[in-house]
N, CA, C and O atoms as CSV, one atom per row, in Angstrom:
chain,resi,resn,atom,element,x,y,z
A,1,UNK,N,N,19.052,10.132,-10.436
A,1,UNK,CA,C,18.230,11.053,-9.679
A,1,UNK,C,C,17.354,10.288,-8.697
A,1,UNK,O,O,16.705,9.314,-9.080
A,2,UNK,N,N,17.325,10.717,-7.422
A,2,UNK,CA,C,16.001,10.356,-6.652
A,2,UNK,C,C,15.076,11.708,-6.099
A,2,UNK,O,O,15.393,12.897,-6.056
A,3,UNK,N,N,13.864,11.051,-5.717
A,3,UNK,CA,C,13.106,12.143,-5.371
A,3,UNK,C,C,12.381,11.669,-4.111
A,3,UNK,O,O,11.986,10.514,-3.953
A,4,UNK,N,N,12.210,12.887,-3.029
A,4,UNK,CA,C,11.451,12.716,-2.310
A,4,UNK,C,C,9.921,13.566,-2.870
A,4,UNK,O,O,9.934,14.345,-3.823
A,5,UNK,N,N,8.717,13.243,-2.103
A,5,UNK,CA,C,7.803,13.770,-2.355
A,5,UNK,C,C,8.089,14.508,-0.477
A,5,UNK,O,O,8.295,14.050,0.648
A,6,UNK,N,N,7.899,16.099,-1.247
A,6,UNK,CA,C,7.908,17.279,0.178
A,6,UNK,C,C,6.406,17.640,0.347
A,6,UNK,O,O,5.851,17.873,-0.727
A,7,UNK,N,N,5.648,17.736,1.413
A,7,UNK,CA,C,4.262,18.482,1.410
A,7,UNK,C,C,3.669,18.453,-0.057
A,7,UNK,O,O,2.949,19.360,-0.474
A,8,UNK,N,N,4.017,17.360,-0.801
A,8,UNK,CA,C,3.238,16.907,-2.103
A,8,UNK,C,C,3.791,17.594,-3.186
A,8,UNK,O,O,3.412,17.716,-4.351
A,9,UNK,N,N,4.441,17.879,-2.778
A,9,UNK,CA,C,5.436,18.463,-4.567
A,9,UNK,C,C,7.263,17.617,-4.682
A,9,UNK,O,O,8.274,17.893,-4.035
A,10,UNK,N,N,7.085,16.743,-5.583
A,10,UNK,CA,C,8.151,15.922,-5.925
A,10,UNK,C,C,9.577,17.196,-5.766
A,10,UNK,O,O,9.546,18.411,-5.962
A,11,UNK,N,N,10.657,16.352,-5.365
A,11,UNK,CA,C,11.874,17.235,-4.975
A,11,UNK,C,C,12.434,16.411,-5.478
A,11,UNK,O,O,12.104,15.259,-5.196
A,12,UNK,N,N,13.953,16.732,-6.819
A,12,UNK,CA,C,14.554,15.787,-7.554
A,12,UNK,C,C,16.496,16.025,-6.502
A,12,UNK,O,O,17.285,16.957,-6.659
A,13,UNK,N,N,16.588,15.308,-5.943
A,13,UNK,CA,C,18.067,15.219,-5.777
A,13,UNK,C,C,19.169,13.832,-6.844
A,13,UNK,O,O,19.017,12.669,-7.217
A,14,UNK,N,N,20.236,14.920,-6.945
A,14,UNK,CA,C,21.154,13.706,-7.341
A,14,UNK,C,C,22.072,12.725,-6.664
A,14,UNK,O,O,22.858,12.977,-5.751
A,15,UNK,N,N,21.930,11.979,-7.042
A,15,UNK,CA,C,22.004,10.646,-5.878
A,15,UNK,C,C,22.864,10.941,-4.539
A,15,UNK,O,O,22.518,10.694,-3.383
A,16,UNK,N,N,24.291,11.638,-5.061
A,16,UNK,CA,C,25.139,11.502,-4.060
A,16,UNK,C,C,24.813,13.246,-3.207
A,16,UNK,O,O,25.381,13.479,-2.141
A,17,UNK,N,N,24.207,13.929,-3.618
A,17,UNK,CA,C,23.523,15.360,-3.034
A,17,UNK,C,C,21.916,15.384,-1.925
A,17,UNK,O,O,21.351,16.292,-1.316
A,18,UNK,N,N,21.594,13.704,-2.113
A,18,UNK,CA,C,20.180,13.639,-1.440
A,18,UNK,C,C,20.512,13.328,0.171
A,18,UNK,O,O,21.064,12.303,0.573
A,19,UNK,N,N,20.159,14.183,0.814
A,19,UNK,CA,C,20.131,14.493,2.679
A,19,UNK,C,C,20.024,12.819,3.099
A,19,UNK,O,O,19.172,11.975,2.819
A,20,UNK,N,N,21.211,12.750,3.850
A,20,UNK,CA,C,21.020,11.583,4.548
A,20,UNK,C,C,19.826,11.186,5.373
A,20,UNK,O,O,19.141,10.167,5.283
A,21,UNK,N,N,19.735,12.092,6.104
A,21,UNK,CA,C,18.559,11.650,7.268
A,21,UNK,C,C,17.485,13.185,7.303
A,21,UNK,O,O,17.746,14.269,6.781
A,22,UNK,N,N,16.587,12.906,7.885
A,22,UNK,CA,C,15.791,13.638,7.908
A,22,UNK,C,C,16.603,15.008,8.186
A,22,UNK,O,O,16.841,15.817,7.289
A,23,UNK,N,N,17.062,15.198,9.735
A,23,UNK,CA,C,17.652,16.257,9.876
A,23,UNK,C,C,18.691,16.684,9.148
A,23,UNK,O,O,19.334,17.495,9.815
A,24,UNK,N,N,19.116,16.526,8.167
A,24,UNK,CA,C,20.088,17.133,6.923
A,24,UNK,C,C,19.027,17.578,5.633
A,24,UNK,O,O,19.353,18.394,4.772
A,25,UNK,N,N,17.690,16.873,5.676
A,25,UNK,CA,C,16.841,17.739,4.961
A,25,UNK,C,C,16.017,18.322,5.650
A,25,UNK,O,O,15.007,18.556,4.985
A,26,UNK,N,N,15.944,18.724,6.811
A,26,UNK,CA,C,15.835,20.116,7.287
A,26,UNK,C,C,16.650,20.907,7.277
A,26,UNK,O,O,16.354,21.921,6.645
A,27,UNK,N,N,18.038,20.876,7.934
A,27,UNK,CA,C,19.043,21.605,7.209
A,27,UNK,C,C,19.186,22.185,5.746
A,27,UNK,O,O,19.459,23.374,5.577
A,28,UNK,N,N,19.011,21.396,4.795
A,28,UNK,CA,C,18.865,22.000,3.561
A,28,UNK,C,C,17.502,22.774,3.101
A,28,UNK,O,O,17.233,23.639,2.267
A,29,UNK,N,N,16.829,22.069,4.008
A,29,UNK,CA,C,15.597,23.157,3.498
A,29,UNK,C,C,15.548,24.883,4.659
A,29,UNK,O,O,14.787,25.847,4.748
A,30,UNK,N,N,16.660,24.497,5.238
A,30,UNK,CA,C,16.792,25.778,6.246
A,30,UNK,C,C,15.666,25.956,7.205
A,30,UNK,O,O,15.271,27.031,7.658
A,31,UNK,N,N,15.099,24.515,7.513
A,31,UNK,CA,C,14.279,24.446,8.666
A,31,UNK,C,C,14.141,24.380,9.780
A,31,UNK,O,O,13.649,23.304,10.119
A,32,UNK,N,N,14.406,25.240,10.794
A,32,UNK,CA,C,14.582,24.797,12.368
A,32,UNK,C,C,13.608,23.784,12.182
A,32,UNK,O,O,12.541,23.681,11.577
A,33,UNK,N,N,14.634,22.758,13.211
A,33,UNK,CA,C,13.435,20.977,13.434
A,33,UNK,C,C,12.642,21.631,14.710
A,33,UNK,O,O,11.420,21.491,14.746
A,34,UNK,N,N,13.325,22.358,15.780
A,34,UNK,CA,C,12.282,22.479,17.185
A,34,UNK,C,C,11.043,23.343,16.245
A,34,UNK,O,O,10.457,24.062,17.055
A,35,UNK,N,N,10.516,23.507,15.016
A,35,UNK,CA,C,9.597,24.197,14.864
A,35,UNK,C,C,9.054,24.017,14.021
A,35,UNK,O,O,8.677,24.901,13.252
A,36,UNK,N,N,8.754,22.346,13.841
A,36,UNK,CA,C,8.286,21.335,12.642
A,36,UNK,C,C,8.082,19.986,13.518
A,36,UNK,O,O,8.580,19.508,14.537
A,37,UNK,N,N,7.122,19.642,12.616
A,37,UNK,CA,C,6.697,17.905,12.983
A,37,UNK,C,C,6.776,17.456,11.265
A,37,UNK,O,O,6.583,18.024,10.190
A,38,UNK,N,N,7.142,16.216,11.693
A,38,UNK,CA,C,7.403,15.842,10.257
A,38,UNK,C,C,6.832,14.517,10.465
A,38,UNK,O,O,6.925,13.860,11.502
A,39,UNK,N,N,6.145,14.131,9.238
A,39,UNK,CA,C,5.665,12.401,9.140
A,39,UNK,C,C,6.733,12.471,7.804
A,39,UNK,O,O,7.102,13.285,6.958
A,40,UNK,N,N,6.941,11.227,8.155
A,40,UNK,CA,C,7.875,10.002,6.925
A,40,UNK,C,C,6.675,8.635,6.993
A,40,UNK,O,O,6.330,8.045,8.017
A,41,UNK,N,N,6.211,8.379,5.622
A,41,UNK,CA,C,5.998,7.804,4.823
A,41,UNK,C,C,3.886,7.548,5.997
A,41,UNK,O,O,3.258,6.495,6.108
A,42,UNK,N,N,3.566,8.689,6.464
A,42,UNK,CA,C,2.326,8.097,7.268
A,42,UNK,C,C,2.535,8.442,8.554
A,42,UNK,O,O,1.584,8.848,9.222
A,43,UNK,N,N,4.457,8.283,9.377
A,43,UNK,CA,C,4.322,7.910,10.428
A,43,UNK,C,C,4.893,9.501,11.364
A,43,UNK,O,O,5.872,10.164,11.022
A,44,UNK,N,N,4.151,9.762,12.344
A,44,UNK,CA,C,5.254,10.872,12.861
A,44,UNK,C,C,6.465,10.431,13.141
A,44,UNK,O,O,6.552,9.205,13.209
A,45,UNK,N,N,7.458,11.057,13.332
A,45,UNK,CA,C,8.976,11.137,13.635
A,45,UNK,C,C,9.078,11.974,14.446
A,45,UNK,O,O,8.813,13.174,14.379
A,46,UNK,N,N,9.643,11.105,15.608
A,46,UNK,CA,C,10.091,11.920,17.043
A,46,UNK,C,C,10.778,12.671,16.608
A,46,UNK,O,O,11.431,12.328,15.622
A,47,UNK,N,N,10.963,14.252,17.241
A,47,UNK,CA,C,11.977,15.312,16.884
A,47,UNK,C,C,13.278,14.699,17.682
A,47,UNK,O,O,14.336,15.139,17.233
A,48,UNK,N,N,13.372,14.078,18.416
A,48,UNK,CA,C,14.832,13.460,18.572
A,48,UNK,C,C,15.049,12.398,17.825
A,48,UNK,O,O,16.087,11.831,18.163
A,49,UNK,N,N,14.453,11.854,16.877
A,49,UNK,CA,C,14.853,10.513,16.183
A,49,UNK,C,C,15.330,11.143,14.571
A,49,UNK,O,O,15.817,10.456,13.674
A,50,UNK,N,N,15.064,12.489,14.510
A,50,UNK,CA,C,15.409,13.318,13.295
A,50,UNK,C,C,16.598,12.785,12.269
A,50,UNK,O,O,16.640,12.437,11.089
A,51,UNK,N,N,17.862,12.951,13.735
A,51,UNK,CA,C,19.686,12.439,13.237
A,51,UNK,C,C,19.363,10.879,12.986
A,51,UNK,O,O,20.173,10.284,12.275
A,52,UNK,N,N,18.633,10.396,13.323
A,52,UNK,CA,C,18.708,8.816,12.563
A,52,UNK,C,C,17.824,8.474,11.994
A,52,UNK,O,O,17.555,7.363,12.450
A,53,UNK,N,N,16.934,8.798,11.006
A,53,UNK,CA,C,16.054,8.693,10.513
A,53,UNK,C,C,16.288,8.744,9.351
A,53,UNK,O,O,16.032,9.817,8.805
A,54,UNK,N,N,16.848,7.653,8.525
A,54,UNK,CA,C,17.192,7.770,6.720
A,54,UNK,C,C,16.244,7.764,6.198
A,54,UNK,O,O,15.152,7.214,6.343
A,55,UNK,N,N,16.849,8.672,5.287
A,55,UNK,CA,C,15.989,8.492,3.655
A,55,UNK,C,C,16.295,7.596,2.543
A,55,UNK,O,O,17.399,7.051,2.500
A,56,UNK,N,N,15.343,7.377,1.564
A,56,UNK,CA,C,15.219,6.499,0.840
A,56,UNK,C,C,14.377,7.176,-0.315
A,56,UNK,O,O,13.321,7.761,-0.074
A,57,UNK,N,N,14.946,7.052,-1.667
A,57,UNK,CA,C,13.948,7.576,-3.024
A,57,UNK,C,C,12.733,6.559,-2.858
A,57,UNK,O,O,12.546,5.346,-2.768
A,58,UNK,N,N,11.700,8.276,-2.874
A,58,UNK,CA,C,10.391,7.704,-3.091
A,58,UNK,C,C,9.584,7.674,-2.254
A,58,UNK,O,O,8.389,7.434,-2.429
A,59,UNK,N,N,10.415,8.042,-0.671
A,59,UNK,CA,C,9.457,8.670,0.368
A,59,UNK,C,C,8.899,9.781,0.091
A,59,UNK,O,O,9.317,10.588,-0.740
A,60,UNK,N,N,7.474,9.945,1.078
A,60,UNK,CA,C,6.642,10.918,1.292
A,60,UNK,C,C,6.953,11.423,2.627
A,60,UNK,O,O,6.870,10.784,3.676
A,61,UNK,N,N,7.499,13.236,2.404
A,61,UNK,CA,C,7.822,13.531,3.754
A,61,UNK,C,C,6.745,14.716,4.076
A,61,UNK,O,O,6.607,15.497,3.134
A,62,UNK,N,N,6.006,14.978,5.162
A,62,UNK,CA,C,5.084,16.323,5.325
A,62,UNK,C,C,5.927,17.008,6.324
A,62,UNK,O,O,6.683,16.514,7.160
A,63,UNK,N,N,5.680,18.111,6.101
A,63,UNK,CA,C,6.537,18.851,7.124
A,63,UNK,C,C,5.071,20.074,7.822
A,63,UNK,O,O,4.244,20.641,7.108
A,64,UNK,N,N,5.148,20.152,9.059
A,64,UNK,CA,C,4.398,21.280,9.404
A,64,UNK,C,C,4.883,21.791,10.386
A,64,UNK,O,O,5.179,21.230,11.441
A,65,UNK,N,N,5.043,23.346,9.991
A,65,UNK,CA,C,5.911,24.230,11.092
A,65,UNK,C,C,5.241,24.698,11.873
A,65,UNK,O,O,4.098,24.490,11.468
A,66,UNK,N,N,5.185,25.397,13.078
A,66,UNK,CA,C,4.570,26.063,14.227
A,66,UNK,C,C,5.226,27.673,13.863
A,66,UNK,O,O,6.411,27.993,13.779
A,67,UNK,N,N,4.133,28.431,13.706
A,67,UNK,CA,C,4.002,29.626,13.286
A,67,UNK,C,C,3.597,30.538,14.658
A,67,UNK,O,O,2.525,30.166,15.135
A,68,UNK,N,N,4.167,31.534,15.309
A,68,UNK,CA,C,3.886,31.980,16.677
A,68,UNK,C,C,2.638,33.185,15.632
A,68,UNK,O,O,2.794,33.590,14.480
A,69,UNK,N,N,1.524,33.454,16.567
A,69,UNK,CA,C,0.598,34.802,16.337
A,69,UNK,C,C,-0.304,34.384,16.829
A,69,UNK,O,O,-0.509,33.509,17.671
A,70,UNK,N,N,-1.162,35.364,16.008
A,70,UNK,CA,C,-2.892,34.959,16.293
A,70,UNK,C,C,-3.407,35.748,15.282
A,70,UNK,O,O,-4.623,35.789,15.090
């Protein structure tokens, strides 16, 4: 098993089921990326650097979406 830590709640994947790169765990989390900023491990992540951006057990990923209203 590895785990990422998501917006602070541990996420358990099994090894060969854990999202390659960032943008495949947005995909699995069914996240449009144009409507999220995401830090990996502290750092922001360009929304075009998404497709190359691996993961590794034991990162900390935050995700924050852009919500349209008022």
């Amino acid at each position: 098993m590895v785990i990422l830590k998501i917006n602070g709640k541990d996420k358990q994947f099994e090894d060969d089921k854990m999202p390659a790169t960032l943008a495949d765990l947005l995909q699995y989390l069914r996240v449009d990326s144009a409507t999220v900023v995401a830090e990996l491990d502290g750092q922001i992540i360009e929304r075009a650097n998404f497709g190359t951006t691996f993961l590794k057990n034991g990162q900390t990923i935050e995700l924050v979406r852009f919500v349209p209203g008022g």
